[in-house]
N, CA, C and O atoms as CSV, one atom per row, in Angstrom:
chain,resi,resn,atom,element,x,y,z
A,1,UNK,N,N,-63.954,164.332,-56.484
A,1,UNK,CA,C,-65.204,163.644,-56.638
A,1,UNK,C,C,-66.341,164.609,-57.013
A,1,UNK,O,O,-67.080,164.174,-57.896
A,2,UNK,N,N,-66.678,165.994,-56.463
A,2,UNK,CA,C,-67.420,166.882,-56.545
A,2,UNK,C,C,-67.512,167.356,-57.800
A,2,UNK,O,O,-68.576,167.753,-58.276
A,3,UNK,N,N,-66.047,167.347,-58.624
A,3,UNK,CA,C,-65.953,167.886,-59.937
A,3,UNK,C,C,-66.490,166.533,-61.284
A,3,UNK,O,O,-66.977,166.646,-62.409
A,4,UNK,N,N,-66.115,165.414,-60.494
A,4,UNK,CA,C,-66.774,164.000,-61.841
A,4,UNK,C,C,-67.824,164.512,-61.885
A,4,UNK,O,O,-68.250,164.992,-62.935
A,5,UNK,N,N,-68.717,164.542,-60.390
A,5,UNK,CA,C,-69.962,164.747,-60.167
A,5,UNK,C,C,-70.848,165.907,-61.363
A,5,UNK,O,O,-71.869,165.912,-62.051
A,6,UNK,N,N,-69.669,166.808,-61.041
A,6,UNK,CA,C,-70.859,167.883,-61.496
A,6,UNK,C,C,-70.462,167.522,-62.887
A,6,UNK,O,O,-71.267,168.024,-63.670
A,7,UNK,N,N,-69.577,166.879,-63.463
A,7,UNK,CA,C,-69.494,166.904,-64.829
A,7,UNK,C,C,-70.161,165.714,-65.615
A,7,UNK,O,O,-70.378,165.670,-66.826
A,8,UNK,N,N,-70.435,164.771,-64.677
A,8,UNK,CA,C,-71.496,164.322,-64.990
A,8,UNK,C,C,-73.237,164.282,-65.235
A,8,UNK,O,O,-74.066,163.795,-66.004
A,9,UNK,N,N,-73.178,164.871,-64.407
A,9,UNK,CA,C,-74.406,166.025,-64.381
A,9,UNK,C,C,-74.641,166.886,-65.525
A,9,UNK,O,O,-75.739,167.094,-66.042
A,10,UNK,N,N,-73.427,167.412,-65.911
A,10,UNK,CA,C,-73.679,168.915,-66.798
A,10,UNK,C,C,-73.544,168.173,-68.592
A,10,UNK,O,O,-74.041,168.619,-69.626
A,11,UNK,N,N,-72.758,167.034,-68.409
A,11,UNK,CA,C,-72.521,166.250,-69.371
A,11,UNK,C,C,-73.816,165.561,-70.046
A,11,UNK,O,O,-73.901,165.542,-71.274
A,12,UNK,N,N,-75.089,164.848,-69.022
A,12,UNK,CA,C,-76.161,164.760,-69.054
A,12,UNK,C,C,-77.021,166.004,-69.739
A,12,UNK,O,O,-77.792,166.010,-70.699
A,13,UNK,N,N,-76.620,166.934,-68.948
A,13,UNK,CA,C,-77.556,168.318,-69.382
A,13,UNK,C,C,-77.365,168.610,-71.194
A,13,UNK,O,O,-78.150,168.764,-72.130
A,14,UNK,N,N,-75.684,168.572,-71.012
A,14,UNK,CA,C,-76.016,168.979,-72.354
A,14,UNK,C,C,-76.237,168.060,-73.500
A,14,UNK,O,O,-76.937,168.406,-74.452
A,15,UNK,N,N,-75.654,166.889,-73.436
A,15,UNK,CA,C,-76.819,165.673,-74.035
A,15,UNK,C,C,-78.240,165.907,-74.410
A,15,UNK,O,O,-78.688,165.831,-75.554
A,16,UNK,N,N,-79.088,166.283,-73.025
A,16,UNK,CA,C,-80.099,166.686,-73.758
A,16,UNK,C,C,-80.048,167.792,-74.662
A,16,UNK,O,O,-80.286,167.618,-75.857
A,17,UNK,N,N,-79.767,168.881,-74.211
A,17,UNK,CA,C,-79.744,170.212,-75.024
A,17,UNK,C,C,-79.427,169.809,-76.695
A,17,UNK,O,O,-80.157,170.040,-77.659
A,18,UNK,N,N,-78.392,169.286,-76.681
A,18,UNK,CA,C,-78.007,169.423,-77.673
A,18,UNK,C,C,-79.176,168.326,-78.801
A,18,UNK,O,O,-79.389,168.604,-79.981
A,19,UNK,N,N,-79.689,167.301,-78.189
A,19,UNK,CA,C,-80.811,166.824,-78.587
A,19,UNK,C,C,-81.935,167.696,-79.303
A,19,UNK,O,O,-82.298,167.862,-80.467
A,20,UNK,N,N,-82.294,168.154,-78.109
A,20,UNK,CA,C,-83.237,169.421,-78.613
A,20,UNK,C,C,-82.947,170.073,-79.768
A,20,UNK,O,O,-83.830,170.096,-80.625
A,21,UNK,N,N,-81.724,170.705,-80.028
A,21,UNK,CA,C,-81.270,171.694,-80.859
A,21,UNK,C,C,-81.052,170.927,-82.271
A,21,UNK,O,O,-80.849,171.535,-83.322
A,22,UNK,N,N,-81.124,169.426,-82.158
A,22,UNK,CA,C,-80.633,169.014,-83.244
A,22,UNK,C,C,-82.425,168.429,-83.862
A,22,UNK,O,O,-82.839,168.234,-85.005
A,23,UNK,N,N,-83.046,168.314,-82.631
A,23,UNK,CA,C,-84.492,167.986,-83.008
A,23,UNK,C,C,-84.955,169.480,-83.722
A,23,UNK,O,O,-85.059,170.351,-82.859
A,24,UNK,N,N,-85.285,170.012,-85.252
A,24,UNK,CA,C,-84.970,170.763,-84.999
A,24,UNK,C,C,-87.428,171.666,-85.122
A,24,UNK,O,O,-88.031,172.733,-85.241
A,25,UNK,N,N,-87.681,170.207,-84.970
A,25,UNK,CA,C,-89.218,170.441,-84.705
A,25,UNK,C,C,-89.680,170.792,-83.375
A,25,UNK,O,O,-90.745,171.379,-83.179
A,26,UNK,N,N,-88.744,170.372,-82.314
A,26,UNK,CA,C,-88.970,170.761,-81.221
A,26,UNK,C,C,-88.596,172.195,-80.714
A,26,UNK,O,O,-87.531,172.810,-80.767
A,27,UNK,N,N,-90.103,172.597,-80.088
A,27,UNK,CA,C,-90.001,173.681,-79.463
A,27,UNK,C,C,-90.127,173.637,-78.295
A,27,UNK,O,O,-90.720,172.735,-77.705
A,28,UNK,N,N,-89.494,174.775,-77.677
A,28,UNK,CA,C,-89.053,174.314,-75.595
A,28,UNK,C,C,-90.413,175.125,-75.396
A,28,UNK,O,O,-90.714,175.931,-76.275
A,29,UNK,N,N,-91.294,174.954,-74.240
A,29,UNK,CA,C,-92.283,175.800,-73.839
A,29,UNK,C,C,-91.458,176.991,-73.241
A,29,UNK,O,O,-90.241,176.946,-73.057
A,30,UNK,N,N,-92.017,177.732,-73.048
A,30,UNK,CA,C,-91.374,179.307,-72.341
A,30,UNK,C,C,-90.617,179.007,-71.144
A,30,UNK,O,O,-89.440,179.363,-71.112
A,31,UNK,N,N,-91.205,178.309,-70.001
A,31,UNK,CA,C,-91.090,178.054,-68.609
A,31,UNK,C,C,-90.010,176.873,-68.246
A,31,UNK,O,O,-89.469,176.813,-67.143
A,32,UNK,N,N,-89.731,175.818,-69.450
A,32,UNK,CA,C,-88.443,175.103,-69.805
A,32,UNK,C,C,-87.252,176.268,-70.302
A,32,UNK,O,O,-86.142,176.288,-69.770
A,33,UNK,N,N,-87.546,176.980,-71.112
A,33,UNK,CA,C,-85.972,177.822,-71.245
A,33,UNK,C,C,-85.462,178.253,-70.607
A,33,UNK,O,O,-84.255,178.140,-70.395
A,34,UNK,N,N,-86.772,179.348,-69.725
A,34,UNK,CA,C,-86.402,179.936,-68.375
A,34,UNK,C,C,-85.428,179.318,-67.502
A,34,UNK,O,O,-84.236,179.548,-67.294
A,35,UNK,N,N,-86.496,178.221,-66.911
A,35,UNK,CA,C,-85.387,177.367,-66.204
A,35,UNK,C,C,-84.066,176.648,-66.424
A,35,UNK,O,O,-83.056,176.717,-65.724
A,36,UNK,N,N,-84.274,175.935,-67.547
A,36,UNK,CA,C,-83.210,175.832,-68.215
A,36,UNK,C,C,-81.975,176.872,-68.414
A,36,UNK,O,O,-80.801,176.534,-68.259
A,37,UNK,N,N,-82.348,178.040,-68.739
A,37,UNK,CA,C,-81.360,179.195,-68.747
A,37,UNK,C,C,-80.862,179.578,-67.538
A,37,UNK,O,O,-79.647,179.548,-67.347
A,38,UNK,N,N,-81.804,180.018,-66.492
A,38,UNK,CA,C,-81.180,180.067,-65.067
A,38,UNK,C,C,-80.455,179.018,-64.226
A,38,UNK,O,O,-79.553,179.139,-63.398
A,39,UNK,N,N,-81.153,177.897,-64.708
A,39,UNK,CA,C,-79.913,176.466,-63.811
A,39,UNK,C,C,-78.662,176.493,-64.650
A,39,UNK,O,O,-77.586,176.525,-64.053
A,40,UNK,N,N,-78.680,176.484,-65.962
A,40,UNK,CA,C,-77.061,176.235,-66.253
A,40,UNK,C,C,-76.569,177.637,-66.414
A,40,UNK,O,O,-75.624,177.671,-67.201
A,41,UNK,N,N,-76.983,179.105,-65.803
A,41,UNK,CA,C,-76.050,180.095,-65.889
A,41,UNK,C,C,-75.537,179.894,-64.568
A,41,UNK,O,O,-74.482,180.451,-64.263
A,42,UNK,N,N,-76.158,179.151,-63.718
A,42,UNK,CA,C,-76.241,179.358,-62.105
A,42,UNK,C,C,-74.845,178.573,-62.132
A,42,UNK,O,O,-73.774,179.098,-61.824
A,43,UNK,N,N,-75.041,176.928,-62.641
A,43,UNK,CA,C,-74.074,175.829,-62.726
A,43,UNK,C,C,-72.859,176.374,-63.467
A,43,UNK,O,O,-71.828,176.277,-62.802
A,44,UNK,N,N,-72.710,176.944,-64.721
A,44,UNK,CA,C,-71.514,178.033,-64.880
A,44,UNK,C,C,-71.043,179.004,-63.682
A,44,UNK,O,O,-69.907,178.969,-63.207
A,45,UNK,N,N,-71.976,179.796,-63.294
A,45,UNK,CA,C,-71.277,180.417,-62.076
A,45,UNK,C,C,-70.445,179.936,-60.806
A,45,UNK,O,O,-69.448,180.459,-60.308
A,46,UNK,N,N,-71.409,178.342,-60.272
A,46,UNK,CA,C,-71.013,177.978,-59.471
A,46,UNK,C,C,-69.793,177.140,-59.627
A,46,UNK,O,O,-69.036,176.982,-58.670
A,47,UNK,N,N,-69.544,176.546,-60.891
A,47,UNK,CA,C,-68.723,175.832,-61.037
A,47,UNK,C,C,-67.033,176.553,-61.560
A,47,UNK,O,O,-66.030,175.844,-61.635
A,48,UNK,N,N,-67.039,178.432,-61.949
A,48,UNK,CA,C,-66.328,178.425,-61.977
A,48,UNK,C,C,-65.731,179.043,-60.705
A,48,UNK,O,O,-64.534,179.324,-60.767
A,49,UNK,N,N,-66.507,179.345,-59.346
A,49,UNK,CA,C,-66.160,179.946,-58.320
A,49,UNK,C,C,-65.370,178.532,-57.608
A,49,UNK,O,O,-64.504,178.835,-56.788
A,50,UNK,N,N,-65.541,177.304,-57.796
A,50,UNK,CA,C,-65.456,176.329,-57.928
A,50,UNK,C,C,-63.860,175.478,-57.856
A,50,UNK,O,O,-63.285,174.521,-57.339
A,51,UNK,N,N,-63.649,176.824,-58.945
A,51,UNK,CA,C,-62.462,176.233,-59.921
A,51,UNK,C,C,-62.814,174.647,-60.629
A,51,UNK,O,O,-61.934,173.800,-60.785
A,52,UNK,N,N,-64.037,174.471,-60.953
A,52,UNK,CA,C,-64.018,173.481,-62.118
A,52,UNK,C,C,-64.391,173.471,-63.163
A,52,UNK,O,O,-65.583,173.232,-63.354
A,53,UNK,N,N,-63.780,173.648,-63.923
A,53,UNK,CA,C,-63.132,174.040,-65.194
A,53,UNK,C,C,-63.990,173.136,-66.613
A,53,UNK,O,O,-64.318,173.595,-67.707
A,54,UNK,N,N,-64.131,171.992,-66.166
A,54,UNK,CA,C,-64.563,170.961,-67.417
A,54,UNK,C,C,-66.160,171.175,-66.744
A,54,UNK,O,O,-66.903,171.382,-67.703
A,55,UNK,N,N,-66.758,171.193,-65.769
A,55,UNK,CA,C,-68.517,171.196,-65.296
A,55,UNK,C,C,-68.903,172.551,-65.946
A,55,UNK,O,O,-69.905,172.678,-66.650
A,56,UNK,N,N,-67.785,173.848,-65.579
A,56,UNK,CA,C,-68.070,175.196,-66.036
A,56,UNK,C,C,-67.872,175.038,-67.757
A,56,UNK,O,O,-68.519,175.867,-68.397
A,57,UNK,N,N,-67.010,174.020,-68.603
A,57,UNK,CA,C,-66.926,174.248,-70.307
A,57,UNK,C,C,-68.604,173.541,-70.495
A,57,UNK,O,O,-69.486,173.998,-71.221
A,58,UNK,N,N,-68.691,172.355,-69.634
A,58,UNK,CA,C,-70.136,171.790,-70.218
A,58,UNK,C,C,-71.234,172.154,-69.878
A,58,UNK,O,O,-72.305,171.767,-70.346
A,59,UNK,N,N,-71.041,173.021,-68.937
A,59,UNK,CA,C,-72.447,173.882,-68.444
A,59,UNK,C,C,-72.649,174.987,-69.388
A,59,UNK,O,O,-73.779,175.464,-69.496
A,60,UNK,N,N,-71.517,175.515,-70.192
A,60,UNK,CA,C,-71.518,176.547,-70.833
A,60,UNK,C,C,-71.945,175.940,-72.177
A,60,UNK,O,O,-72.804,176.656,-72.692
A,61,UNK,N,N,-71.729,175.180,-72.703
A,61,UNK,CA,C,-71.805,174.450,-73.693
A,61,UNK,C,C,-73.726,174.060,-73.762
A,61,UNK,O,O,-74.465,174.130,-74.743
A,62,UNK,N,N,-74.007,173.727,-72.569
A,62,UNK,CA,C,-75.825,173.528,-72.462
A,62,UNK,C,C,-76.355,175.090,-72.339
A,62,UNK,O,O,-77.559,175.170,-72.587
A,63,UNK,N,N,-75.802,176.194,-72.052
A,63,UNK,CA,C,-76.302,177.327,-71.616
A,63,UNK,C,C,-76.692,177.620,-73.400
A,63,UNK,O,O,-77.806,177.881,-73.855
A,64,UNK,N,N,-75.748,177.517,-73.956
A,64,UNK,CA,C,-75.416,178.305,-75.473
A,64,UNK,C,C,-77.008,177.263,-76.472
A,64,UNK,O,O,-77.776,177.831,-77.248
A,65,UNK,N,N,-77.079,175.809,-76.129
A,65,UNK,CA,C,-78.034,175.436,-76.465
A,65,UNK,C,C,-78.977,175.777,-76.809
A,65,UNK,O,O,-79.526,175.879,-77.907
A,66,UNK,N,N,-79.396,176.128,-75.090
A,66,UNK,CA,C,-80.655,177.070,-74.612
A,66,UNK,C,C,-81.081,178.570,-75.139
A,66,UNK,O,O,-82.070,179.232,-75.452
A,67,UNK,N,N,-79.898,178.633,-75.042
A,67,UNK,CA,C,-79.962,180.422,-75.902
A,67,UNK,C,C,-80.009,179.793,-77.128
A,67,UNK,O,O,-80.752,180.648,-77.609
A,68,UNK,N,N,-79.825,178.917,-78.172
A,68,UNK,CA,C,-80.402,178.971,-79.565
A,68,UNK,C,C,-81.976,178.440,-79.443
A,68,UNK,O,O,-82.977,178.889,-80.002
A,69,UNK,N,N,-81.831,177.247,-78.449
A,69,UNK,CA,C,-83.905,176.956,-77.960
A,69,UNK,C,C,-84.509,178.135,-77.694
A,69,UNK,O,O,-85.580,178.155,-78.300
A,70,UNK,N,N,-84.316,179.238,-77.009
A,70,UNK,CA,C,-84.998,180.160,-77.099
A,70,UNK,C,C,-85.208,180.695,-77.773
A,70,UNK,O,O,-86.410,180.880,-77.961
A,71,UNK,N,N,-84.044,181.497,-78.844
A,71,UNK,CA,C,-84.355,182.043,-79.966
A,71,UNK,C,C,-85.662,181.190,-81.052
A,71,UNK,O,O,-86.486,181.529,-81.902
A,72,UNK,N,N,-85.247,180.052,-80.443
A,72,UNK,CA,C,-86.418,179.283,-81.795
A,72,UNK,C,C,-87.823,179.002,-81.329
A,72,UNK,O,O,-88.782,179.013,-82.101
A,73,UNK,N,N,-87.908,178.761,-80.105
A,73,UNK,CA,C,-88.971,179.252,-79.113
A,73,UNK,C,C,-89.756,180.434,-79.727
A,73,UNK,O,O,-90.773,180.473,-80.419
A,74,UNK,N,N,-89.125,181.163,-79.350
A,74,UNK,CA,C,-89.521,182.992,-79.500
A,74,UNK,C,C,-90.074,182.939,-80.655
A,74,UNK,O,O,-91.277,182.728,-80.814
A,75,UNK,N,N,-89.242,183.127,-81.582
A,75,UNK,CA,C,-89.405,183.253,-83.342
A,75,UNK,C,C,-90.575,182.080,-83.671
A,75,UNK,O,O,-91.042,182.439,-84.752
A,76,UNK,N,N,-91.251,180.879,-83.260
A,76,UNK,CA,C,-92.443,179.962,-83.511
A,76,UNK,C,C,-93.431,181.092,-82.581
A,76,UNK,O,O,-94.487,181.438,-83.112
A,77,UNK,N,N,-93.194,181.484,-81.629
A,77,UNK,CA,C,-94.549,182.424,-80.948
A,77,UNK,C,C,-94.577,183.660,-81.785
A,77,UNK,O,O,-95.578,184.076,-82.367
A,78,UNK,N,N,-93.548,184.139,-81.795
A,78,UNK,CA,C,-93.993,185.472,-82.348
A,78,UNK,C,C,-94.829,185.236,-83.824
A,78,UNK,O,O,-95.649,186.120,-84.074
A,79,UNK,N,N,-94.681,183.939,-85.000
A,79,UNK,CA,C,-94.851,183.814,-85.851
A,79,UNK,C,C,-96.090,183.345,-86.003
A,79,UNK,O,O,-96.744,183.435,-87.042
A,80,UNK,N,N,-96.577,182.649,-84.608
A,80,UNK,CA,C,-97.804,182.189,-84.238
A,80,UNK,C,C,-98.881,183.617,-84.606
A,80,UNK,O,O,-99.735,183.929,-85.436
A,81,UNK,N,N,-98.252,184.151,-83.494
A,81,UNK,CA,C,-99.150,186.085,-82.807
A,81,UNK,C,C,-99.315,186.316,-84.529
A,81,UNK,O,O,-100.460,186.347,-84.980
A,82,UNK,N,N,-98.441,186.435,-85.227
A,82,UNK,CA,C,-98.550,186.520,-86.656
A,82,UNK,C,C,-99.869,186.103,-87.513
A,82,UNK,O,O,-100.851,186.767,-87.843
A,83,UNK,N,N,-99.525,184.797,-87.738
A,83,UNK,CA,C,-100.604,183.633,-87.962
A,83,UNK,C,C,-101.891,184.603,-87.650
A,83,UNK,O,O,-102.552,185.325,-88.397
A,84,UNK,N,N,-101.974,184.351,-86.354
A,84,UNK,CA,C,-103.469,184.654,-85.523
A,84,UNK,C,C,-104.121,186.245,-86.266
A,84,UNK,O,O,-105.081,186.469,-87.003
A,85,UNK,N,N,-103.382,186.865,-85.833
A,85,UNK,CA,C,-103.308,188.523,-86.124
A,85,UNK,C,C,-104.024,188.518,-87.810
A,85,UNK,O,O,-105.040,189.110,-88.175
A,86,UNK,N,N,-103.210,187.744,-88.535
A,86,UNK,CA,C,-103.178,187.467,-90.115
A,86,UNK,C,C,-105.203,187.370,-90.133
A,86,UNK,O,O,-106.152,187.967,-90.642
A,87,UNK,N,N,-104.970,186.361,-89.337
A,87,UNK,CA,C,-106.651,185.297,-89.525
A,87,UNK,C,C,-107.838,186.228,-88.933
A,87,UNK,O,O,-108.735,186.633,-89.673
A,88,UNK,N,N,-107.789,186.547,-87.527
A,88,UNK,CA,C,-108.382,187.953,-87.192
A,88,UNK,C,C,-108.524,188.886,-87.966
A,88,UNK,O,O,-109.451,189.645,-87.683
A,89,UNK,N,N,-107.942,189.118,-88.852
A,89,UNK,CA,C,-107.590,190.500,-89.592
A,89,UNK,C,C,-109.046,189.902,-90.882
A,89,UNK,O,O,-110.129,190.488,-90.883
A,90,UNK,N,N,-108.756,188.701,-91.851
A,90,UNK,CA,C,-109.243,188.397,-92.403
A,90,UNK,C,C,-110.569,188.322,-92.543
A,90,UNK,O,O,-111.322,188.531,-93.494
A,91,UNK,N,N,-110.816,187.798,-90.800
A,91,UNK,CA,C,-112.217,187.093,-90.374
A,91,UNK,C,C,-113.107,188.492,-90.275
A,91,UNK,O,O,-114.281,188.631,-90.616
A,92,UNK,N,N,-112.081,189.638,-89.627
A,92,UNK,CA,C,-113.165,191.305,-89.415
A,92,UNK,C,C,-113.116,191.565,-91.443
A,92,UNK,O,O,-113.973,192.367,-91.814
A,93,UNK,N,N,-112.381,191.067,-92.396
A,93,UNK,CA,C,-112.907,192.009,-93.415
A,93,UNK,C,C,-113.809,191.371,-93.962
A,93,UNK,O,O,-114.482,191.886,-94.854
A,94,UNK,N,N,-114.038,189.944,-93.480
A,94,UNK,CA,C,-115.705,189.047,-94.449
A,94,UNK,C,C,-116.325,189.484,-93.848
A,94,UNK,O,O,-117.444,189.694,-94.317
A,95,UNK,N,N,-116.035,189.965,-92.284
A,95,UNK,CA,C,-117.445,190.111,-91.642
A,95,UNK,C,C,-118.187,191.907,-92.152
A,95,UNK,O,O,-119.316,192.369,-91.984
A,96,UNK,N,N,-117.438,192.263,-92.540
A,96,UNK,CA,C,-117.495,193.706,-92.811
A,96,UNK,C,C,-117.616,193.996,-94.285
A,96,UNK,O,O,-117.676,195.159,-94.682
């Protein structure tokens, strides 16, 4: 029962994830990946100390998600800092 459980659960999880990843305008805020990354490395860990085998493939399966949401996360901020940096840069040479 413990193992439907969690695979229902993790089955949910990655439903969303994989949502996300396929949304591909959506960006996760910082403090969603985080968490996101630490609950399903946790739910991989726990589930394979576990021995359950199908909660630990679909927890792993939402983890890998997350690690591409982050990467795309990251790469929209850093491109932002970009942006900004770009416009700053611009705004000191009219003013000068």
């Amino acid at each position: 029962m413990v193992s439907f459980l969690l695979s229902v659960t993790f089955a949910c999880g990655v439903i969303i994830a994989l949502a996300h990843v396929v949304n591909v305008r959506f960006v996760a805020p910082v403090y969603d990946v985080v968490a996101n990354l630490t609950a399903f490395a946790s739910a991989v860990a726990a589930s394979v100390m576990l021995d359950h085998w199908i909660p630990a493939g679909l927890s792993t399966v939402a983890f890998v998600c997350w690690i591409l949401l982050a990467r795309r996360t990251f790469r929209v901020l850093r491109d932002r800092r970009a942006d900004q940096s770009g416009e700053e840069l611009a705004a000191s040479r009219r003013r000068a």
